[in-house]
PDB file of N, H, CA, C and O in Angstrom:
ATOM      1  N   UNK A   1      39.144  61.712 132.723  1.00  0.00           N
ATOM      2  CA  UNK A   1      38.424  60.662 133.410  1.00  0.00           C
ATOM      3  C   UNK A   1      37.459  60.021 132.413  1.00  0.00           C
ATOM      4  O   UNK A   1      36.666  60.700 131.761  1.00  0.00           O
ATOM      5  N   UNK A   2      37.542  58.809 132.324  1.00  0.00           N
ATOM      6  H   UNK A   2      38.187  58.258 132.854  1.00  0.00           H
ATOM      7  CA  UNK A   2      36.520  58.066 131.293  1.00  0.00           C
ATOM      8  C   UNK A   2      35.034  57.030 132.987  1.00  0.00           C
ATOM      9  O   UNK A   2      34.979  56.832 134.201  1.00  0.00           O
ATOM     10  N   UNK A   3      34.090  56.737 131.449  1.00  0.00           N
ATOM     11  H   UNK A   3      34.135  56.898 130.463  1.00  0.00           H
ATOM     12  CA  UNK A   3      32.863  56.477 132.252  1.00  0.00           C
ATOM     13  C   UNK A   3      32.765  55.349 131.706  1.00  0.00           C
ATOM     14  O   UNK A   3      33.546  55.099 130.787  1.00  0.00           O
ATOM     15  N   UNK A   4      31.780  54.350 132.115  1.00  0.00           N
ATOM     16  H   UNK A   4      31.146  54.552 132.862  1.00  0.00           H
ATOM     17  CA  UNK A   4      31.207  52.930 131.403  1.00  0.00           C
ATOM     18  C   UNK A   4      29.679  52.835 132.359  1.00  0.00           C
ATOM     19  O   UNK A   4      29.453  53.300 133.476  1.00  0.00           O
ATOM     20  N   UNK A   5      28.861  52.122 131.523  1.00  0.00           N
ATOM     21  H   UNK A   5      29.044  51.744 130.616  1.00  0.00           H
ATOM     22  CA  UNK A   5      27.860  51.886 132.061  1.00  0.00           C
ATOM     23  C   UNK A   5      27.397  50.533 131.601  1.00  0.00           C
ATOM     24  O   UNK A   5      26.675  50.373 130.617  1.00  0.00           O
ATOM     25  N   UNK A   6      27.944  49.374 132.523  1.00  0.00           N
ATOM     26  H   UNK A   6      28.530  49.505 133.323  1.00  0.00           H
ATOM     27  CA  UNK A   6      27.569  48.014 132.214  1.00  0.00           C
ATOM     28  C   UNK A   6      26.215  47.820 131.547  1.00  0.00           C
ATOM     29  O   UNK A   6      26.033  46.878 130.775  1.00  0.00           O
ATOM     30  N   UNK A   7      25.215  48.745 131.852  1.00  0.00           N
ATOM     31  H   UNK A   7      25.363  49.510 132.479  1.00  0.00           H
ATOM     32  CA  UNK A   7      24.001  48.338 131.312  1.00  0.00           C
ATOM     33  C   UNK A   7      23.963  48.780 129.488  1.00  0.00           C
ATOM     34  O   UNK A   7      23.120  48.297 128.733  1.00  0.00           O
ATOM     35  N   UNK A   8      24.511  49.280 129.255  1.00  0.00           N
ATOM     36  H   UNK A   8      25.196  49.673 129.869  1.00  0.00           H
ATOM     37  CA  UNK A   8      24.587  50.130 128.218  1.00  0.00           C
ATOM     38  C   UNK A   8      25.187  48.961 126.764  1.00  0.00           C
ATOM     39  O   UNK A   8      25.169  49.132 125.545  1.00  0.00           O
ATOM     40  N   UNK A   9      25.639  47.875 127.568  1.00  0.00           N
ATOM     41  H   UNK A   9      25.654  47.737 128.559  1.00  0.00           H
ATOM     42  CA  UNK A   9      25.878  46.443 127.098  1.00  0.00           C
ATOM     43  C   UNK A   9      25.598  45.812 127.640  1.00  0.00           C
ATOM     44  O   UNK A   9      25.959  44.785 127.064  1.00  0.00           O
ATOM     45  N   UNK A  10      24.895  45.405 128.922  1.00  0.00           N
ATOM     46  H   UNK A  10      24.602  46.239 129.389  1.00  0.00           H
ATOM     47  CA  UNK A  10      23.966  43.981 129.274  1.00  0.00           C
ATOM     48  C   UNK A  10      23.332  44.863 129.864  1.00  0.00           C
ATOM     49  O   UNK A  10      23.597  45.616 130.801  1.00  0.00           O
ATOM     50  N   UNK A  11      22.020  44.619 128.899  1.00  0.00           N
ATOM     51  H   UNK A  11      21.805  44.008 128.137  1.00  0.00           H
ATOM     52  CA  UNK A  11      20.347  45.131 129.635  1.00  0.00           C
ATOM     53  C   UNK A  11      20.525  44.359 130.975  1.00  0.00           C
ATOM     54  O   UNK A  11      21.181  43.341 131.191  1.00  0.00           O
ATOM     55  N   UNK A  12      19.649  45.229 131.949  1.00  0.00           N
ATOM     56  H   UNK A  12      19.115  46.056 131.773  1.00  0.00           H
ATOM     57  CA  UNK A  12      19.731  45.468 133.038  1.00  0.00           C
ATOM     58  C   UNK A  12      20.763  45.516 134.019  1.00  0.00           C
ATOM     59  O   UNK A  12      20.697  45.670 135.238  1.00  0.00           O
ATOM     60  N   UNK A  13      21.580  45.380 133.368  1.00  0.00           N
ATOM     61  H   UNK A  13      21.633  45.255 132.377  1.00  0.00           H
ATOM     62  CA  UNK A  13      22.500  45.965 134.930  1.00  0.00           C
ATOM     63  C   UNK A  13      22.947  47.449 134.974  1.00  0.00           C
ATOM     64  O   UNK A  13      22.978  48.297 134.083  1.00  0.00           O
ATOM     65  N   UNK A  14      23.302  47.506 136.364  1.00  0.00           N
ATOM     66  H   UNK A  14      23.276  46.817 137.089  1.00  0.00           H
ATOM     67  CA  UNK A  14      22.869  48.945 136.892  1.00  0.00           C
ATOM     68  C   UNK A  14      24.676  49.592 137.118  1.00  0.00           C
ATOM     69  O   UNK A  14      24.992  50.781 137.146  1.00  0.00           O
ATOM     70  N   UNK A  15      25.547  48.486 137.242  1.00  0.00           N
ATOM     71  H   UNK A  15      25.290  47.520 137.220  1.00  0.00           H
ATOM     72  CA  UNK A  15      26.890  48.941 137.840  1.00  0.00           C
ATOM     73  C   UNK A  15      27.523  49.867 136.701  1.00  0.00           C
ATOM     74  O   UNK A  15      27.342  49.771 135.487  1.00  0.00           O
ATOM     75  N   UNK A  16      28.322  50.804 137.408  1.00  0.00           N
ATOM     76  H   UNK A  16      28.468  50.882 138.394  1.00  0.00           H
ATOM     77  CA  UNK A  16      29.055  51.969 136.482  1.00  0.00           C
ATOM     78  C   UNK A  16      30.193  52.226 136.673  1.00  0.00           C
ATOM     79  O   UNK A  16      30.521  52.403 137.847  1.00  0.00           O
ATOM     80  N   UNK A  17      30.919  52.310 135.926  1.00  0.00           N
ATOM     81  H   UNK A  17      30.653  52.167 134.973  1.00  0.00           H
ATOM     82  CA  UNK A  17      32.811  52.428 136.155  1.00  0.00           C
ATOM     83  C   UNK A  17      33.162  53.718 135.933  1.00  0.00           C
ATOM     84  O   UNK A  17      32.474  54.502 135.280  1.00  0.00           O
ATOM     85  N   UNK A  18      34.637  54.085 136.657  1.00  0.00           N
ATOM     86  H   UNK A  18      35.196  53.448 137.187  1.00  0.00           H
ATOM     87  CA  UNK A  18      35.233  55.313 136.640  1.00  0.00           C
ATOM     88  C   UNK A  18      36.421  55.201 136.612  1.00  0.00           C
ATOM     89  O   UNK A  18      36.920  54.497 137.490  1.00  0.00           O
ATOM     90  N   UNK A  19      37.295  55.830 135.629  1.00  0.00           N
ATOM     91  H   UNK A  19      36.889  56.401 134.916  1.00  0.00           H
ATOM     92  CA  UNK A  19      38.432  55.145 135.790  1.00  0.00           C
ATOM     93  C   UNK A  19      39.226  56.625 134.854  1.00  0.00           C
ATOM     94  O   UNK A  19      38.697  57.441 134.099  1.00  0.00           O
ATOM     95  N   UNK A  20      40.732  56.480 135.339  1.00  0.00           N
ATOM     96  H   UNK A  20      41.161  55.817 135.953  1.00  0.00           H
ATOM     97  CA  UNK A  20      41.303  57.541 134.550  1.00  0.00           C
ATOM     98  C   UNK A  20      41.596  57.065 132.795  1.00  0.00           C
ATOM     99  O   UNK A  20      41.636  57.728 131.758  1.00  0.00           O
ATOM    100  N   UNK A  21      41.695  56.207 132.970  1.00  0.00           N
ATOM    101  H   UNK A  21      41.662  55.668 133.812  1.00  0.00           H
ATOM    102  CA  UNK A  21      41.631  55.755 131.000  1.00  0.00           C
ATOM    103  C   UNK A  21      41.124  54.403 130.769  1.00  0.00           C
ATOM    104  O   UNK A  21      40.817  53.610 131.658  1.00  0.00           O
ATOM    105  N   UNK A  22      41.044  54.149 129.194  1.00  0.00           N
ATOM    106  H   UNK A  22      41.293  54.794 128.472  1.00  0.00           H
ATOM    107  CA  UNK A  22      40.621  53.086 129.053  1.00  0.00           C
ATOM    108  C   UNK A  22      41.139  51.675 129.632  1.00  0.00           C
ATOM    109  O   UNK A  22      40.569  50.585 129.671  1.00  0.00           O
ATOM    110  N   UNK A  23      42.355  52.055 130.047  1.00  0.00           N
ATOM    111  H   UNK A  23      42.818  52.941 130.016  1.00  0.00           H
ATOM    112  CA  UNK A  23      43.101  50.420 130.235  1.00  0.00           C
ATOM    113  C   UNK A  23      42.335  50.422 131.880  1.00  0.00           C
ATOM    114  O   UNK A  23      42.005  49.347 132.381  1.00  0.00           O
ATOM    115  N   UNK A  24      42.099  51.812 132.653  1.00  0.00           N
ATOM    116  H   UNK A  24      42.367  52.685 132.246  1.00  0.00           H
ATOM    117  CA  UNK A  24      41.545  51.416 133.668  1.00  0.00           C
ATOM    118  C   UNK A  24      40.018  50.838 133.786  1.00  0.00           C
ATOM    119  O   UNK A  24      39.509  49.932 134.446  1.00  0.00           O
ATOM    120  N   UNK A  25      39.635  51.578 133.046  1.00  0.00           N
ATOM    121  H   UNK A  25      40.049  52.314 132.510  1.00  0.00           H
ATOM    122  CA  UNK A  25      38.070  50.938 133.091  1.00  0.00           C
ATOM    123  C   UNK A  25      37.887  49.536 132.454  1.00  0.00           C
ATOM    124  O   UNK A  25      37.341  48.733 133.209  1.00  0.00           O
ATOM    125  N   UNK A  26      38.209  49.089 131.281  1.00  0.00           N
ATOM    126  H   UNK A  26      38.653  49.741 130.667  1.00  0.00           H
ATOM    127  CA  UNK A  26      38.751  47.893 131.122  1.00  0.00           C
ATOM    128  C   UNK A  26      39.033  46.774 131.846  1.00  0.00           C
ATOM    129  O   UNK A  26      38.583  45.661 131.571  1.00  0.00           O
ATOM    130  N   UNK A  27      39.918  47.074 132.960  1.00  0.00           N
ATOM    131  H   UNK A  27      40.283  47.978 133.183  1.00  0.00           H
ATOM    132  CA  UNK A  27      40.249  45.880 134.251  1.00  0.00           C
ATOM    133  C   UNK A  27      39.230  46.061 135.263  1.00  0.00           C
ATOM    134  O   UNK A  27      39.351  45.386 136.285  1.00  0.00           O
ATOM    135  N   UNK A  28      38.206  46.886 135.158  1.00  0.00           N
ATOM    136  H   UNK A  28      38.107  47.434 134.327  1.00  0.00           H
ATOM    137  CA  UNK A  28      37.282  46.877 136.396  1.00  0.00           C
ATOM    138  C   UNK A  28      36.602  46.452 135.950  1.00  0.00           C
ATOM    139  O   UNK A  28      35.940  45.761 136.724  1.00  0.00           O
ATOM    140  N   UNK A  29      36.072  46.405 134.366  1.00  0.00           N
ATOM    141  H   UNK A  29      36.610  46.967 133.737  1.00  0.00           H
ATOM    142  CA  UNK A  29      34.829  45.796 133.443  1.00  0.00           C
ATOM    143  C   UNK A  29      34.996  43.889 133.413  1.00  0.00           C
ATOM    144  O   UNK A  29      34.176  42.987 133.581  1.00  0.00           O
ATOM    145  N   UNK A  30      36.776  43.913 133.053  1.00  0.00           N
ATOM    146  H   UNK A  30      37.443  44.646 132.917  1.00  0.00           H
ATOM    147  CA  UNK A  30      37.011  42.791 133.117  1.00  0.00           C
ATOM    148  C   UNK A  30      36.520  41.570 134.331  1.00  0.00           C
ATOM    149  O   UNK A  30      35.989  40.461 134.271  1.00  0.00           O
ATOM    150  N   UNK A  31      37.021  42.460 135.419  1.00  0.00           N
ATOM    151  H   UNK A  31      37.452  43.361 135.468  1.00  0.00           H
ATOM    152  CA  UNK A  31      37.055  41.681 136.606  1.00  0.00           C
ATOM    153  C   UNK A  31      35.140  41.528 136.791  1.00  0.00           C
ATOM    154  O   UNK A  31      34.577  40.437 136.698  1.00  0.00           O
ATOM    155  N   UNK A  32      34.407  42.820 137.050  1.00  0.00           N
ATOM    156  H   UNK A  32      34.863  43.706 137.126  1.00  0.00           H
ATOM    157  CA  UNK A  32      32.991  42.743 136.767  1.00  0.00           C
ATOM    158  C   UNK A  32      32.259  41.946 136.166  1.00  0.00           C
ATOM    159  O   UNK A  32      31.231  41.445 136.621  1.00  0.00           O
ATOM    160  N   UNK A  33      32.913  41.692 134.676  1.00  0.00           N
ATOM    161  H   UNK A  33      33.749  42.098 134.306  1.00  0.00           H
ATOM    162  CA  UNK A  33      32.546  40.526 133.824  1.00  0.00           C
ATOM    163  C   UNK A  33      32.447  39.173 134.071  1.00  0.00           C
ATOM    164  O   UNK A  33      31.578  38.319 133.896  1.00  0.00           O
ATOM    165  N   UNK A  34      34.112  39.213 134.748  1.00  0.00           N
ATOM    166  H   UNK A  34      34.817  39.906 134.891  1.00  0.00           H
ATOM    167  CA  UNK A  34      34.185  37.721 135.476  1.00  0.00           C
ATOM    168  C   UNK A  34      33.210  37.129 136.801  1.00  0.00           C
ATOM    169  O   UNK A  34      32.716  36.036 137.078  1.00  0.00           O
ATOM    170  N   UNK A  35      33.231  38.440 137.419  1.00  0.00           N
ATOM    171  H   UNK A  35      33.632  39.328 137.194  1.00  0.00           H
ATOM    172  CA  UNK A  35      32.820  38.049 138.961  1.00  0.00           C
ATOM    173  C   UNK A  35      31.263  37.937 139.058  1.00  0.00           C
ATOM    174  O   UNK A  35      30.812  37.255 139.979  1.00  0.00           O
ATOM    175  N   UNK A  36      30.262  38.647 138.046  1.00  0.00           N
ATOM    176  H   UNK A  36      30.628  39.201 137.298  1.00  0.00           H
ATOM    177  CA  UNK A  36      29.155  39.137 138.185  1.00  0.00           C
ATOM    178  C   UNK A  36      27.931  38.261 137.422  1.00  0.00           C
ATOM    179  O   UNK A  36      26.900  37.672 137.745  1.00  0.00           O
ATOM    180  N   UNK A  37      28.851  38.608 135.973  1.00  0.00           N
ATOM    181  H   UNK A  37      29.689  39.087 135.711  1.00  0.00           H
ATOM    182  CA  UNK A  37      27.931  38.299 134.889  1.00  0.00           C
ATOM    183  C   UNK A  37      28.667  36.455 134.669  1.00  0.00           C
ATOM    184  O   UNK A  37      27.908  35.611 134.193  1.00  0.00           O
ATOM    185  N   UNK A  38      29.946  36.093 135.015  1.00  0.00           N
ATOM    186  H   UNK A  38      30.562  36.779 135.402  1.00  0.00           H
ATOM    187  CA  UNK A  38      30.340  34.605 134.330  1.00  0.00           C
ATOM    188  C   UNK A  38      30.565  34.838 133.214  1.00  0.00           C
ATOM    189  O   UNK A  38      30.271  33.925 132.441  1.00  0.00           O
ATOM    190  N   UNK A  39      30.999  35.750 132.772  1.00  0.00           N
ATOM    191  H   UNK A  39      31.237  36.491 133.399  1.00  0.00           H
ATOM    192  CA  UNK A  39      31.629  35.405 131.351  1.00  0.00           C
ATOM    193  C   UNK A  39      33.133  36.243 131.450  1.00  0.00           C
ATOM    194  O   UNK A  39      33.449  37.112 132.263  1.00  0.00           O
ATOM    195  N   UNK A  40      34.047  35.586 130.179  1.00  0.00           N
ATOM    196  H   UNK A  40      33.791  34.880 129.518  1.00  0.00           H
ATOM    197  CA  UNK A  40      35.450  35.834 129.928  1.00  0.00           C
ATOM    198  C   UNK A  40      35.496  36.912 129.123  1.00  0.00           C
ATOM    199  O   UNK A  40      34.665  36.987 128.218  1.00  0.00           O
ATOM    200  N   UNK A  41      36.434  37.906 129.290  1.00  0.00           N
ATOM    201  H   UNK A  41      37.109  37.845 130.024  1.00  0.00           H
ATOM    202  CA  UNK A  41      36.084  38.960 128.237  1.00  0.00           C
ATOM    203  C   UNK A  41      37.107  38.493 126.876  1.00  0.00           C
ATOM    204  O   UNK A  41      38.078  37.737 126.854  1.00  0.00           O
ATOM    205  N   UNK A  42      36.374  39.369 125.663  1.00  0.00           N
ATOM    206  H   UNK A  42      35.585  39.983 125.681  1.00  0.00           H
ATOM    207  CA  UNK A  42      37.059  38.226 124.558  1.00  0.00           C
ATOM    208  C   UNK A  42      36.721  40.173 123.771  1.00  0.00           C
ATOM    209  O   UNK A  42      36.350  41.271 124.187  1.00  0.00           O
ATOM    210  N   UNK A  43      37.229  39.435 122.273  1.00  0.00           N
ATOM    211  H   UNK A  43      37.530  38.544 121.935  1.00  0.00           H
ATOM    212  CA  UNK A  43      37.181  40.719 121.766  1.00  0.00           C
ATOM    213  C   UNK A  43      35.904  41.407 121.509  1.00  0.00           C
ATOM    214  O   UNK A  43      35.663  42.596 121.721  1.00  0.00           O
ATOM    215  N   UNK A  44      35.201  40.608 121.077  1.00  0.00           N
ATOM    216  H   UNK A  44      35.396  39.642 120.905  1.00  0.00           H
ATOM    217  CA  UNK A  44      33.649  41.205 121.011  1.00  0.00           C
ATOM    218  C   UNK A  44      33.278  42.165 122.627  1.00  0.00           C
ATOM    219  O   UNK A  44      32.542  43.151 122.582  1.00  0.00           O
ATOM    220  N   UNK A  45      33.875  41.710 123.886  1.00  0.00           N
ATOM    221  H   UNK A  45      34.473  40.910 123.923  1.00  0.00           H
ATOM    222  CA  UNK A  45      33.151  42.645 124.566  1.00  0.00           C
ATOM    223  C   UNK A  45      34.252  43.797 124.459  1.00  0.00           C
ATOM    224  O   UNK A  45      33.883  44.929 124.148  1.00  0.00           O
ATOM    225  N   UNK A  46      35.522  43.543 124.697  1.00  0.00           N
ATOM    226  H   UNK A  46      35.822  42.623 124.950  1.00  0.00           H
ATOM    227  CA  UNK A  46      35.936  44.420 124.622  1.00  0.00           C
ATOM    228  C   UNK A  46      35.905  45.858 123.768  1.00  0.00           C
ATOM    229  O   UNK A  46      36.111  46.950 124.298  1.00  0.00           O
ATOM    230  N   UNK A  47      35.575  45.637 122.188  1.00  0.00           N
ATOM    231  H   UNK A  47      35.407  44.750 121.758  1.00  0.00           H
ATOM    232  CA  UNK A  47      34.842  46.679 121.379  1.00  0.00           C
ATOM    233  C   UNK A  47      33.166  47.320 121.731  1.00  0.00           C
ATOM    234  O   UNK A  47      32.528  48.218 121.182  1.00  0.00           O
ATOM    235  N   UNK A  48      32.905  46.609 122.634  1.00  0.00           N
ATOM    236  H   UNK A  48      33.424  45.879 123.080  1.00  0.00           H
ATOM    237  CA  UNK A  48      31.551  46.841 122.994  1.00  0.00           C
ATOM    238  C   UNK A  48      31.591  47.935 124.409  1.00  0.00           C
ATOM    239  O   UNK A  48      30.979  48.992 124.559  1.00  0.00           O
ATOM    240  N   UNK A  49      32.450  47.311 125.252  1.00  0.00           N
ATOM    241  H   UNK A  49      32.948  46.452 125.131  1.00  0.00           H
ATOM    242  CA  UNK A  49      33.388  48.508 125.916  1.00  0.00           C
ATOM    243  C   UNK A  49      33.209  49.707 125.516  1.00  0.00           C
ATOM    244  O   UNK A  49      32.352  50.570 125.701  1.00  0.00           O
ATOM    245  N   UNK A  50      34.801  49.559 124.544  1.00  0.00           N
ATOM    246  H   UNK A  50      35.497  48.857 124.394  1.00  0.00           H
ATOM    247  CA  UNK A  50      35.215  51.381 123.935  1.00  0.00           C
ATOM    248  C   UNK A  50      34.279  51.727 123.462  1.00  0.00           C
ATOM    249  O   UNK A  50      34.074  52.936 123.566  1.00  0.00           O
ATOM    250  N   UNK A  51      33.249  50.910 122.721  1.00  0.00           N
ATOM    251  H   UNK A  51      33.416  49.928 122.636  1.00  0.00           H
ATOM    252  CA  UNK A  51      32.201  51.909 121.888  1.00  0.00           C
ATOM    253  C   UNK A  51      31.550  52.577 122.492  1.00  0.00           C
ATOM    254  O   UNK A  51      30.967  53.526 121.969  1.00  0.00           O
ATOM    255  N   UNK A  52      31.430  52.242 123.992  1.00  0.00           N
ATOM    256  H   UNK A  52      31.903  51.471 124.418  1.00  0.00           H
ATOM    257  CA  UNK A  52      30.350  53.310 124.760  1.00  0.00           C
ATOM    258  C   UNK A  52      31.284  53.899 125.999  1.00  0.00           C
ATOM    259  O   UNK A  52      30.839  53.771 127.140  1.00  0.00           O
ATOM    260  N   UNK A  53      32.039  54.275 125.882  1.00  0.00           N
ATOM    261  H   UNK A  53      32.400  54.379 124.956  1.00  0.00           H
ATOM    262  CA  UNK A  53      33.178  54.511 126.720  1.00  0.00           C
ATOM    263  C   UNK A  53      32.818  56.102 126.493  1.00  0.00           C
ATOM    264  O   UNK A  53      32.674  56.483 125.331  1.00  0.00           O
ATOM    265  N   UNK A  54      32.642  57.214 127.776  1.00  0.00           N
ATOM    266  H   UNK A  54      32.759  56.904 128.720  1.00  0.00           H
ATOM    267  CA  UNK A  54      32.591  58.313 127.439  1.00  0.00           C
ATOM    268  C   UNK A  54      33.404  59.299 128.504  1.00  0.00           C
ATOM    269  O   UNK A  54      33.293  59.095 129.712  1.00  0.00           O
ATOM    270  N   UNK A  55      33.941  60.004 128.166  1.00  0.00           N
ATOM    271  H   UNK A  55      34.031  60.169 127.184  1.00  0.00           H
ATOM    272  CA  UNK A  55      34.213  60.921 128.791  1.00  0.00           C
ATOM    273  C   UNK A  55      33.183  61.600 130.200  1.00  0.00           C
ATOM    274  O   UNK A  55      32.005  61.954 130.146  1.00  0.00           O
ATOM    275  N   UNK A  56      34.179  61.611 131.467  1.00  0.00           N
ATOM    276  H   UNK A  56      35.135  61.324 131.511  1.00  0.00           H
ATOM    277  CA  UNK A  56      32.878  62.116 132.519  1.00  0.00           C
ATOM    278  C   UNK A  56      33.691  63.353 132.699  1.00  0.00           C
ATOM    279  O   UNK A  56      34.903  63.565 132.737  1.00  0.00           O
ATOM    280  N   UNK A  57      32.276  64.349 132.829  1.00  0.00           N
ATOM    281  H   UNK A  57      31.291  64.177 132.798  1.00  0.00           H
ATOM    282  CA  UNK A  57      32.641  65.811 133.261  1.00  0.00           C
ATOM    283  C   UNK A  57      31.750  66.177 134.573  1.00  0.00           C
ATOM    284  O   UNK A  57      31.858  67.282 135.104  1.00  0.00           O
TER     285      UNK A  57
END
């Protein structure tokens, strides 16, 4: 199971993803991105993503 924590790349937000791998957390970040914040995801977020992408136990 992988984790994300939107805030962890845009100060202040609070929303957090759960997903069984990266391609899942990815399309929930994506869609989040789109729906929340107005922006398109491009490669810069996407490396900004995996970089804080962690394993949940």
């Amino acid at each position: 199971m992988k984790a994300f924590r939107c805030g962890d790349v845009v100060p202040g937000c609070n929303r957090e993803f759960l997903g069984v791998d990266r391609a899942d957390i990815l399309a929930q970040v994506a869609a989040h991105a789109r729906e929340d914040h107005h922006v398109d995801v491009d490669d810069a977020l996407v490396r900004a993503v995996e970089a804080n992408l962690h394993d949940e136990v």
